[in-house]
C-alpha positions as CSV (number, residue, x, y, z in Angstrom):
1,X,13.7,-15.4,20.7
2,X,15.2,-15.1,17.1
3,X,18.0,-17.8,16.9
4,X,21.5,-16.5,15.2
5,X,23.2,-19.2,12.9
6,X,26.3,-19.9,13.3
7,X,28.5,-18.2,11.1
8,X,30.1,-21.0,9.5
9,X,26.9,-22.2,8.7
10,X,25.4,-18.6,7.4
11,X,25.8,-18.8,3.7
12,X,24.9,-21.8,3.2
13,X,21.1,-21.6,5.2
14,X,21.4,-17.7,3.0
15,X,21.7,-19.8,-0.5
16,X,19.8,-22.6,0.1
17,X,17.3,-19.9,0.8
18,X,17.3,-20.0,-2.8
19,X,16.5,-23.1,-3.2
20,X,13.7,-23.0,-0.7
21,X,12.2,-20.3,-2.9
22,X,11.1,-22.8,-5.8
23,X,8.7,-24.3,-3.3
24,X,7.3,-21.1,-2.3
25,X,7.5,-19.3,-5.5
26,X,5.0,-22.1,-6.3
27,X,2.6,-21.0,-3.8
28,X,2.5,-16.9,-4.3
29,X,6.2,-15.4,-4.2
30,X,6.3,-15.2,-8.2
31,X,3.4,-12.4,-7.3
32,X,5.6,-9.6,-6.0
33,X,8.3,-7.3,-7.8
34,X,9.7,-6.4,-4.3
35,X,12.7,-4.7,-3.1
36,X,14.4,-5.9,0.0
37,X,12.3,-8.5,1.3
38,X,14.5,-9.9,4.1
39,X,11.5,-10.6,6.4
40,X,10.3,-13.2,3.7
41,X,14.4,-14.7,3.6
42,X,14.2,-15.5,7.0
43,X,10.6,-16.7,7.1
44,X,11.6,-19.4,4.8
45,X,14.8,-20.6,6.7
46,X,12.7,-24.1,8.2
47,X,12.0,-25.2,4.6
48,X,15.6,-24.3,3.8
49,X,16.5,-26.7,6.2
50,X,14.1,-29.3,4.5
51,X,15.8,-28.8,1.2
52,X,19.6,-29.3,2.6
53,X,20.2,-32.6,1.8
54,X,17.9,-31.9,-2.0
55,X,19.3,-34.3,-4.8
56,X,20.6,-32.9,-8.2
57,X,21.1,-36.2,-9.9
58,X,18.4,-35.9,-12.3
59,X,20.2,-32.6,-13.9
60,X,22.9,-33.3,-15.9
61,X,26.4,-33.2,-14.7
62,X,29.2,-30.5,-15.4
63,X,32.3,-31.9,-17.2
64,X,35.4,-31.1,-18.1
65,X,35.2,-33.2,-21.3
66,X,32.2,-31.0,-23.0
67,X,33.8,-27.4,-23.5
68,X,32.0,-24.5,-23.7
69,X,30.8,-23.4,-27.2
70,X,30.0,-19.6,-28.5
71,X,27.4,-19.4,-29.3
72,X,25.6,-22.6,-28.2
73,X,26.2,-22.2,-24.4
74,X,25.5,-18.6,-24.0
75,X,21.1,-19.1,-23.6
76,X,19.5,-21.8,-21.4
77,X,20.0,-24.8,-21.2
78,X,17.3,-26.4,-18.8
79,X,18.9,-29.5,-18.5
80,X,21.5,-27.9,-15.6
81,X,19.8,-27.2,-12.6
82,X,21.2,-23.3,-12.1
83,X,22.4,-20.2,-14.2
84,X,23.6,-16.7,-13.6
85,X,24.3,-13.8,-16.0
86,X,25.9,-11.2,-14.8
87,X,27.0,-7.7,-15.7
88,X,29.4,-4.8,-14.4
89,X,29.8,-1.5,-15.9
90,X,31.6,1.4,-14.9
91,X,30.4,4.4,-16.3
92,X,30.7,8.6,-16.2
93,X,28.4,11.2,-17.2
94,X,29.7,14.0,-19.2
95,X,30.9,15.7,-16.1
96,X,33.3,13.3,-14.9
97,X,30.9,11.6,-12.2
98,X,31.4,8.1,-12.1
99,X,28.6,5.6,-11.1
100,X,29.1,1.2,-11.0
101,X,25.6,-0.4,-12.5
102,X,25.3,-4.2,-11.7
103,X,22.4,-6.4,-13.3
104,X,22.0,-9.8,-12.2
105,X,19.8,-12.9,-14.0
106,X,20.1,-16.1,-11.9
107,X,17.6,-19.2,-13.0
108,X,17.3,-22.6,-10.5
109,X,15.0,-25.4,-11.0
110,X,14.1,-28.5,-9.1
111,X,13.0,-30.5,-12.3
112,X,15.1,-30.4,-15.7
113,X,11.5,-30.7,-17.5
114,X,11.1,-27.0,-19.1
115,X,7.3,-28.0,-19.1
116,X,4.8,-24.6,-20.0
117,X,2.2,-23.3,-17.7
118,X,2.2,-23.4,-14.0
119,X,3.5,-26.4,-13.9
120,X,6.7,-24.8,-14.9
121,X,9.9,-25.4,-12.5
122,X,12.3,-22.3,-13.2
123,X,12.2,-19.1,-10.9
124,X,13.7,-16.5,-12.1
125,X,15.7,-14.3,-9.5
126,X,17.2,-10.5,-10.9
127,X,18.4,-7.5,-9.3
128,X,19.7,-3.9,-10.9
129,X,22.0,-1.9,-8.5
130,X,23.4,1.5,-9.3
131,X,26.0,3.3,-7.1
132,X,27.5,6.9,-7.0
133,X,30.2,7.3,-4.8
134,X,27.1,8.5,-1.7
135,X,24.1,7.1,-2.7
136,X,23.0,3.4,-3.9
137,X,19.7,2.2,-6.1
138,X,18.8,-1.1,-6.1
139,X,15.9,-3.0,-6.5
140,X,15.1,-7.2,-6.6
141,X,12.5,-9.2,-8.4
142,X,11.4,-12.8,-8.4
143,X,9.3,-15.0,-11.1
144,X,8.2,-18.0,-12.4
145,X,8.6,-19.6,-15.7
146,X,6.2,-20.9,-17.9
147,X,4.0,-18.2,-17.5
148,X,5.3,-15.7,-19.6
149,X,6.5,-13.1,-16.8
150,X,10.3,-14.7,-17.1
151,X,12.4,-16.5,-19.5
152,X,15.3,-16.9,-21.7
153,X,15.4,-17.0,-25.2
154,X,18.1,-18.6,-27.4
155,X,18.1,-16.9,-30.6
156,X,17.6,-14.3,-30.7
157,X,19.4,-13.9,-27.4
158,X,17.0,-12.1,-24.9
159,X,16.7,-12.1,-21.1
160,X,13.4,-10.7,-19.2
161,X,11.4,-10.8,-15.9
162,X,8.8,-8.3,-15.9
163,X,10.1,-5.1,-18.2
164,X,13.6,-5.8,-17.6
165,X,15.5,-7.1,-20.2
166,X,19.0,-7.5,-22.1
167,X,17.8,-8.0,-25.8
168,X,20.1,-8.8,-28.9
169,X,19.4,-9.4,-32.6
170,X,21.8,-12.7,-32.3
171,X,22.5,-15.6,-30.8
172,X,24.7,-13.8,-28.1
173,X,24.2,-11.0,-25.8
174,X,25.9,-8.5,-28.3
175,X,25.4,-6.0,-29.5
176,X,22.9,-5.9,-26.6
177,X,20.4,-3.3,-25.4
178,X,19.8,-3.1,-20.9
179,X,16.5,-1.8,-20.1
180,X,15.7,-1.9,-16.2
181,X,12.9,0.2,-14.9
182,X,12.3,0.2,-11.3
183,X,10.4,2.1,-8.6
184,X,13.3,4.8,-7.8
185,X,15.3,4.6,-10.7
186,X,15.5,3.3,-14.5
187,X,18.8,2.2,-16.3
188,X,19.2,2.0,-20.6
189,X,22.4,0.8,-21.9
190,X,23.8,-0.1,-25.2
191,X,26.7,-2.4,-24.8
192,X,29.2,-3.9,-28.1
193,X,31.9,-6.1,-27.5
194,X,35.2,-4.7,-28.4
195,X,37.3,-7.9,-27.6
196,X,36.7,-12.0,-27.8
197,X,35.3,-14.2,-25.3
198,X,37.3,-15.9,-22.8
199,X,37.0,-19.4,-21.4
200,X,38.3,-19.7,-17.9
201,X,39.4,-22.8,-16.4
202,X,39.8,-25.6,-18.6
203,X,38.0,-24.4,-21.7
204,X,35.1,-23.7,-19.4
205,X,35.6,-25.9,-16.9
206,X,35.6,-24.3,-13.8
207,X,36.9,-26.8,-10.3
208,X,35.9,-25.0,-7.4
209,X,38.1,-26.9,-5.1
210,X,38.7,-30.8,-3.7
211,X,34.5,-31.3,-4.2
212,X,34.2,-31.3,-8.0
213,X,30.1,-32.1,-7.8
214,X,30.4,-27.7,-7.1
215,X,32.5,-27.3,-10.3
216,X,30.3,-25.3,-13.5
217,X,30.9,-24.3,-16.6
218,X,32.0,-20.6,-17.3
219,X,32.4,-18.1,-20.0
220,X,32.9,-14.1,-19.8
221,X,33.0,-11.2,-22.1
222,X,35.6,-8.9,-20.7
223,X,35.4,-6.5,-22.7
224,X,32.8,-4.0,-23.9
225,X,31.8,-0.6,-24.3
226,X,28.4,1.3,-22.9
227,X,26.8,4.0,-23.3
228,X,23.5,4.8,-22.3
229,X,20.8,7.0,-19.7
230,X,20.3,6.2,-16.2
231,X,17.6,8.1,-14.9
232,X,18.0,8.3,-10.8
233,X,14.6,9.6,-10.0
234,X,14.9,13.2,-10.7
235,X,13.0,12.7,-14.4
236,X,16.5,14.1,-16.0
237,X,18.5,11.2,-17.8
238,X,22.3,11.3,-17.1
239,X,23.9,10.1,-20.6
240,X,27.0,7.8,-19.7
241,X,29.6,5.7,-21.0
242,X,32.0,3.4,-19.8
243,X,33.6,-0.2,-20.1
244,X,31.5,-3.2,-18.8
245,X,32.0,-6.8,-17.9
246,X,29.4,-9.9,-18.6
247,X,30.0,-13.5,-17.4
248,X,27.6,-16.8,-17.5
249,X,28.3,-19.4,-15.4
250,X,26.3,-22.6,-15.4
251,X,25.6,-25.9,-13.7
252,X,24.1,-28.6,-11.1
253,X,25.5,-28.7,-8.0
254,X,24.8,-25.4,-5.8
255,X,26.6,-26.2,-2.4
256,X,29.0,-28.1,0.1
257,X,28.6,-28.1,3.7
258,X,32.2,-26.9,3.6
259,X,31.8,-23.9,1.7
260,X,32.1,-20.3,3.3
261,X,31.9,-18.3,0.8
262,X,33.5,-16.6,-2.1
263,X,35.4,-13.4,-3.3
264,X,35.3,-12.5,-6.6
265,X,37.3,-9.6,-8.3
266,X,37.2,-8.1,-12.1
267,X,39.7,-5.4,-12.9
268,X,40.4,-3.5,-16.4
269,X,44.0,-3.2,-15.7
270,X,44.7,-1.4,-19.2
271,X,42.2,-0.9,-22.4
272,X,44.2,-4.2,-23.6
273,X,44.1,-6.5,-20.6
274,X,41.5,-7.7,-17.8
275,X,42.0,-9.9,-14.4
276,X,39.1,-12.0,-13.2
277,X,39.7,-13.5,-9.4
278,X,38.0,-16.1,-8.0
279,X,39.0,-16.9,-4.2
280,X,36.7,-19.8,-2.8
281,X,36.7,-20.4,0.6
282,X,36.4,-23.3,2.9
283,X,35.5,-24.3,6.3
284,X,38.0,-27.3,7.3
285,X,38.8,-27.7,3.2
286,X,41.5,-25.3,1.4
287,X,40.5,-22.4,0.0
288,X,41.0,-22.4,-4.0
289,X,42.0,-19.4,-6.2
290,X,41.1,-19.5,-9.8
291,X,42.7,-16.3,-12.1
292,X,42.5,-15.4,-15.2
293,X,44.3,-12.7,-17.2
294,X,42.7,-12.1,-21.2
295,X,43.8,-9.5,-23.8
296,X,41.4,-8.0,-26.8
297,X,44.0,-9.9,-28.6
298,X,43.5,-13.3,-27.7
299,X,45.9,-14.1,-25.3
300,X,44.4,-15.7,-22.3
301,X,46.7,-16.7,-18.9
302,X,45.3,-19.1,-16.3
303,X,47.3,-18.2,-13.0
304,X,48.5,-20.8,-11.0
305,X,47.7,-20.8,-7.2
306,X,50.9,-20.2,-6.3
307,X,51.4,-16.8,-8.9
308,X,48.9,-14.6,-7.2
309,X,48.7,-13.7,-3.7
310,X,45.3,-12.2,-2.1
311,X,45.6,-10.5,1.2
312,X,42.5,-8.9,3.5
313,X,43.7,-6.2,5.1
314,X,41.1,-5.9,7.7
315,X,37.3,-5.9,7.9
316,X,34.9,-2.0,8.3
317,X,32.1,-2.2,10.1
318,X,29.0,-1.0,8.2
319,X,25.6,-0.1,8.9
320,X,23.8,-2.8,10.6
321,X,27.3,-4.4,12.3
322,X,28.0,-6.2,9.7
323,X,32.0,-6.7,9.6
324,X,33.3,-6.8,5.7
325,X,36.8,-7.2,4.2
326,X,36.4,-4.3,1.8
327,X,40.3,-3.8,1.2
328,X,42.7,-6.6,-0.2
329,X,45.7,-6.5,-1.5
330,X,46.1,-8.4,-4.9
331,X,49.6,-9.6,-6.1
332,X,50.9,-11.2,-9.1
333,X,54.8,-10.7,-9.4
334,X,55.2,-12.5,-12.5
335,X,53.6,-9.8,-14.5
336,X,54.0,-6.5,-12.3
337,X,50.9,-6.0,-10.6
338,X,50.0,-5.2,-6.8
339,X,46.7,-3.9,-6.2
340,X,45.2,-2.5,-3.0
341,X,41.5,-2.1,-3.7
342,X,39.1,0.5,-1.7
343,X,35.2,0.8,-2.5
344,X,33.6,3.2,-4.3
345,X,31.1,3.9,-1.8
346,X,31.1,1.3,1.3
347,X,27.4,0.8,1.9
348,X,26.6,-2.0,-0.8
349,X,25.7,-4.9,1.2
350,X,23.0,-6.3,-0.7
351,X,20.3,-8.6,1.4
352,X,18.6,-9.7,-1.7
353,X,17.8,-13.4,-1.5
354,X,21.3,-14.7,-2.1
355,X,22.9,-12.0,0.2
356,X,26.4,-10.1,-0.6
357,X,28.4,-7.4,-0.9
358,X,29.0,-6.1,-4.7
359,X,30.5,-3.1,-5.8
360,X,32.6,-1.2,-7.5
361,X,36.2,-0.4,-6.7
362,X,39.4,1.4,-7.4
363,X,42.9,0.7,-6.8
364,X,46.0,2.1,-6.1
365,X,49.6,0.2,-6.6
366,X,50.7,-0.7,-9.6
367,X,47.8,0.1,-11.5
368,X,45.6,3.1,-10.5
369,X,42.4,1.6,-11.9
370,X,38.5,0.8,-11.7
371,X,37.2,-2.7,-11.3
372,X,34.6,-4.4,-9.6
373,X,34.0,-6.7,-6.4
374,X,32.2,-9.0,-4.7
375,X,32.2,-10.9,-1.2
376,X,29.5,-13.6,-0.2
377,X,29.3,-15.6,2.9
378,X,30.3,-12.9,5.1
């Protein structure tokens, strides 16, 4: 009989599934460009297990007294033990249809030597969604590094496992060119920033709660323009455009036994302004809330705990049983906003190797807008 974890253990037997995967990638899981390969996730849970109490003290450790540097911090830096790029664009096509694209570059290692060969210690982990308000694409890879099939490359800036890539003619991701073929579906985007870079936290330095060995080093662009094809299987590109967001966020400790899980929101509240939410949450530790609001002009606003207010208002049940909090409730009376969010299109739960749902949103309230969210450890 197939035990159930409890569920104030699931996410963290789901992530260190991630960690498991260095070992096995090893072996013959850096061989497959695969889909949704939730047969292998729970085939590795017993070396998971193995992994739980894995040390991370020969990486080096985040701190709040190194602030993150444009453009020095933006590549890889082996030397951490874990990184993840992200992106969110919202886009339409010239008949007003809108679709959310999500593309994901997450790199872990068990040993900070970036040695070449198969000797190599990085896996690479990536996944390319794209949503319309009915249907969903989305497709996961895995590699290794030191092989040629994955890496990251400083200058110029260029991400790649397989024939996806984000390439740049700089040291950062912009101007940057998105180029994701998969099985079902193929997305090509242009992306230029139109606004600075914002440091959240502490110039970077992001606490995560009482247990600072989780804390990691963050930077986002907020805001930038796309335009580009998607091509959805039909063999007819759909030109779009839209606004996008890209984050990086870096560093050695993955875990805590406490930790449940996290919610993350990213609204364009105005073509000026952006929110970023961050609502950690604990198991017999309080939850942590960590906000920012930026404007193209500069002006970045760390929120205090006690300034915003995030409210589920209930969970949906979606395909497979699985109960998620898909509408919130978002308040920050200070400056005039109080969001209730609804999805897009409900059915993007994503049971890649670190499981979650991810998607994009609208609101109504004070501020009838697009944005994007996601929910782990549910």
């Amino acid at each position: 009989m197939k035990r159930t974890p409890k569920k104030s253990s699931r996410f963290n037997r789901l992530l260190f599934n991630v960690i498991a995967l260095m070992g096995i990638a090893v072996a013959s899981i850096y061989l497959f460009a695969f889909d949704d390969k939730e047969d292998v996730v729970n085939s590795i849970n017993s070396q998971a297990d193995l992994l739980y109490t894995q040390t991370t003290a020969e990486f080096k450790a985040v701190s709040i007294d190194k602030p993150v540097a444009i453009p020095r911090d933006v590549g890889q830096d082996t030397s951490y033990q874990h990184a993840w790029w992200h992106f969110f664009a919202n886009v339409q096509d010239e008949a007003g249809n809108r679709y959310g694209i999500q593309w994901s570059y997450f790199r872990i290692s068990n040993n900070p030597q970036d040695v070449p060969g198969w000797q190599n210690s990085q896996l690479y982990i990536s996944h390319i969604v794209v949503s319309n308000d009915s249907r969903v694409w989305k497709e996961q890879r895995i590699a290794r590094g030191g092989i040629g099939q994955a890496g990251v490359v400083n200058a110029p800036f260029k991400l790649w496992l397989d024939n996806w890539s984000w390439t740049s003619l700089n040291k950062t991701p912009f101007p940057g060119e998105l180029q994701a073929e998969a099985e079902q579906f193929s997305v090509q985007l242009s992306s230029t920033v139109v606004g600075p870079y914002v440091l959240p936290g502490e110039r970077g330095y992001v606490s995560k709660g009482e247990n600072n060995k989780l804390a990691s080093h963050n930077l986002t662009a907020p805001f930038i323009n796309v335009s580009g094809e998607l091509d959805l299987g039909k063999g007819q590109p759909i030109a779009v455009q839209g606004e996008a967001w890209m984050s990086k966020e870096w560093g050695s400790g993955l875990l805590d036994v406490k930790q449940k899980g996290w919610d993350w929101f990213v609204f364009h509240l105005d073509k000026q302004t952006t929110l970023s939410i961050h609502h950690y949450r604990y198991q017999d530790a309080p939850n942590h809330v960590l906000a920012t609001l930026s404007t193209n002009s500069g002006k970045v606003v760390s929120l205090k705990p006690q300034d915003i207010s995030i409210v589920s208002l209930g969970e949906e049940i979606l395909a497979g049983q699985k109960s998620i909090p898909l509408r919130w409730q978002i308040k920050v009376p200070k400056y005039g906003i109080d969001l209730t969010t609804q999805a897009q299109n409900t059915n993007l739960w994503l049971p890649f190797v670190m499981p979650y749902w991810e998607g994009p949103i609208t609101t109504e309230g004070s501020h009838k807008i697009q944005g994007f969210m996601q929910l782990a450890g549910y």
